[in-house]
C-alpha positions in Angstrom: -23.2 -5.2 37.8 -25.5 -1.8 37.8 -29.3 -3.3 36.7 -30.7 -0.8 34.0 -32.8 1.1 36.2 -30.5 2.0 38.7 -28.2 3.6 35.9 -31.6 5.3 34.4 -32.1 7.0 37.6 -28.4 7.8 37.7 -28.2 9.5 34.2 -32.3 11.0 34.6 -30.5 13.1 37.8 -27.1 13.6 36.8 -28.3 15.3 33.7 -31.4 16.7 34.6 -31.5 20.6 36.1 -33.3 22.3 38.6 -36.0 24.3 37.9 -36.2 22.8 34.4 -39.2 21.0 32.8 -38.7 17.9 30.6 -40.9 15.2 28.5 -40.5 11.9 28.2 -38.4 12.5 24.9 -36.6 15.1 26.7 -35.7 12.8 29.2 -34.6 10.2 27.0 -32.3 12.5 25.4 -30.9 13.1 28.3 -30.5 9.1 28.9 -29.1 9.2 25.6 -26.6 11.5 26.2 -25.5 9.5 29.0 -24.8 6.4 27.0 -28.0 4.3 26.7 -29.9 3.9 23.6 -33.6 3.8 24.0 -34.3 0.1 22.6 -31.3 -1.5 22.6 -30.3 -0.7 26.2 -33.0 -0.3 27.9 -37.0 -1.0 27.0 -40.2 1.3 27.4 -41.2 -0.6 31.1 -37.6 0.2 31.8 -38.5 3.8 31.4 -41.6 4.5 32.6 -40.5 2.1 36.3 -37.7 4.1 36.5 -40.3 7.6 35.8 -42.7 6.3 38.5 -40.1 4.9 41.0 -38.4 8.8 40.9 -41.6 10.0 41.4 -42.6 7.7 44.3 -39.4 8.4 45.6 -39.1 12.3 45.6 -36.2 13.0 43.4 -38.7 13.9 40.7 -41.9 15.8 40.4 -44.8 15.1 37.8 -45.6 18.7 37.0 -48.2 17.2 34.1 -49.1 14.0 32.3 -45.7 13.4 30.8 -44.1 16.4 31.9 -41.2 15.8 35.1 -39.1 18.2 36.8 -36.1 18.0 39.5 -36.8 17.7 42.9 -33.3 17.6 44.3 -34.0 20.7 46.2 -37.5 19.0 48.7 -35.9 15.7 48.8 -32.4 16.6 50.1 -34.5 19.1 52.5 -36.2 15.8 53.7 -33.4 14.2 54.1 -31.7 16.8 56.2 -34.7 17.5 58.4 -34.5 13.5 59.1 -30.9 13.7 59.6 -31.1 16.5 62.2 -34.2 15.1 63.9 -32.1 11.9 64.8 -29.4 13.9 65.5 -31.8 15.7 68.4 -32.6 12.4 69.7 -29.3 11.6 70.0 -28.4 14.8 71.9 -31.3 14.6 74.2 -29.8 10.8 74.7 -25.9 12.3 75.4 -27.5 15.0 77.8 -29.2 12.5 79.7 -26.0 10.2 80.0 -24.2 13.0 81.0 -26.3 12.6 83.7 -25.6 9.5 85.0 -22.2 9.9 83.5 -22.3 7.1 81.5 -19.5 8.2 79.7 -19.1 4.7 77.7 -22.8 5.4 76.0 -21.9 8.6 75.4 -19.1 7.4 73.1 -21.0 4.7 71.7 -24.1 7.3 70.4 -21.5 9.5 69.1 -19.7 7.6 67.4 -23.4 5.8 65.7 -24.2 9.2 65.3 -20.5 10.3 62.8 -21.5 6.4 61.5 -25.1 7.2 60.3 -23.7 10.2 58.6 -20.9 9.0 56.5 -23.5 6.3 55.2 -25.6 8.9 54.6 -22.7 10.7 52.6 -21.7 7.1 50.6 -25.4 7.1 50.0 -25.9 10.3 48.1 -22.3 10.0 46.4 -22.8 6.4 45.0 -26.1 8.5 42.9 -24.2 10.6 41.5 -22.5 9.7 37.8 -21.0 12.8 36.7 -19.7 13.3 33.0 -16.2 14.4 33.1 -16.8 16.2 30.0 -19.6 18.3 31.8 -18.2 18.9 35.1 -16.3 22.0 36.5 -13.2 22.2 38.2 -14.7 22.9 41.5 -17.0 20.2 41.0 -13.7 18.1 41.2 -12.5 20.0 44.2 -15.9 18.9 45.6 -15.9 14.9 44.9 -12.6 15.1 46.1 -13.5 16.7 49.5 -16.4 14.3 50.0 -14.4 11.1 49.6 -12.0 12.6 52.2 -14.5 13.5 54.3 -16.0 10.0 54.1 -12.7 8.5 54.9 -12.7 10.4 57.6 -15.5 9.3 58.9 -15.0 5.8 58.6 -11.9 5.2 60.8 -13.6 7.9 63.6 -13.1 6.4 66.9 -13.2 7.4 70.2 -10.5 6.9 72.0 
């Protein structure tokens, strides 16, 4: 079972956009548009943890007292930059396999490597709760090309 804060921050980025300002009450809209009724499904600590622990986080930004925008854009840039700086060390680790020609390590880094990506990929799919009333056919096309991509991933081997 989903605890309520982890379906706030769910329906807070799902239905926020970039580029957008919101209040709090704008923001609760939102929630409410999701599903959630302020009160009965969730309380005011609910909220305002869920506010701060975005913020904390870097998915949101506190443009003012009260006022939040998206900050998809600088957190999934984080993300990649950490992603492709472990993927550097894990080049400069191959190269220097190669080597010695430790061919079995080489295999074993890669395949960590193809690993550490598809978790990433699970991780950033199982934070997304789309509408299916909102979403675009080539949003479909999209989901759809993930979760095969993901599958992918997971049975990679070496061989």
């Amino acid at each position: 079972m989903e605890s309520i804060t982890k379906k706030l921050k769910q329906y807070i980025l799902c239905g926020s956009k970039e580029n957008v300002i919101y209040d709090r009450q704008e923001i609760k809209q939102i929630i409410e548009e999701s599903g959630m009724k302020f009160g009965t499904d969730y309380k005011e600590s609910h909220f305002a943890g869920t506010l701060s622990a975005l913020v904390k986080k870097g998915d949101l930004k506190s443009v003012e007292r009260g006022k939040y925008m998206l900050a998809v854009g600088e957190n999934r840039k984080k993300n990649l930059e950490e992603i492709v700086n472990e993927d550097l060390k894990i080049a400069e680790s191959i190269h220097s396999c190669m080597e010695g020609k430790d061919i079995g390590l080489i295999k074993k880094l890669v395949e960590e490597s193809v690993q550490k990506e598809c978790n990433y990929l699970k991780e950033v799919m199982s934070e997304m709760q789309l509408s299916f009333n909102k979403m675009e056919k080539r949003d479909f096309g999209n989901m759809i090309q993930i979760k095969e991509l993901i599958e992918y991933l997971e049975d990679f081997r070496l061989s």
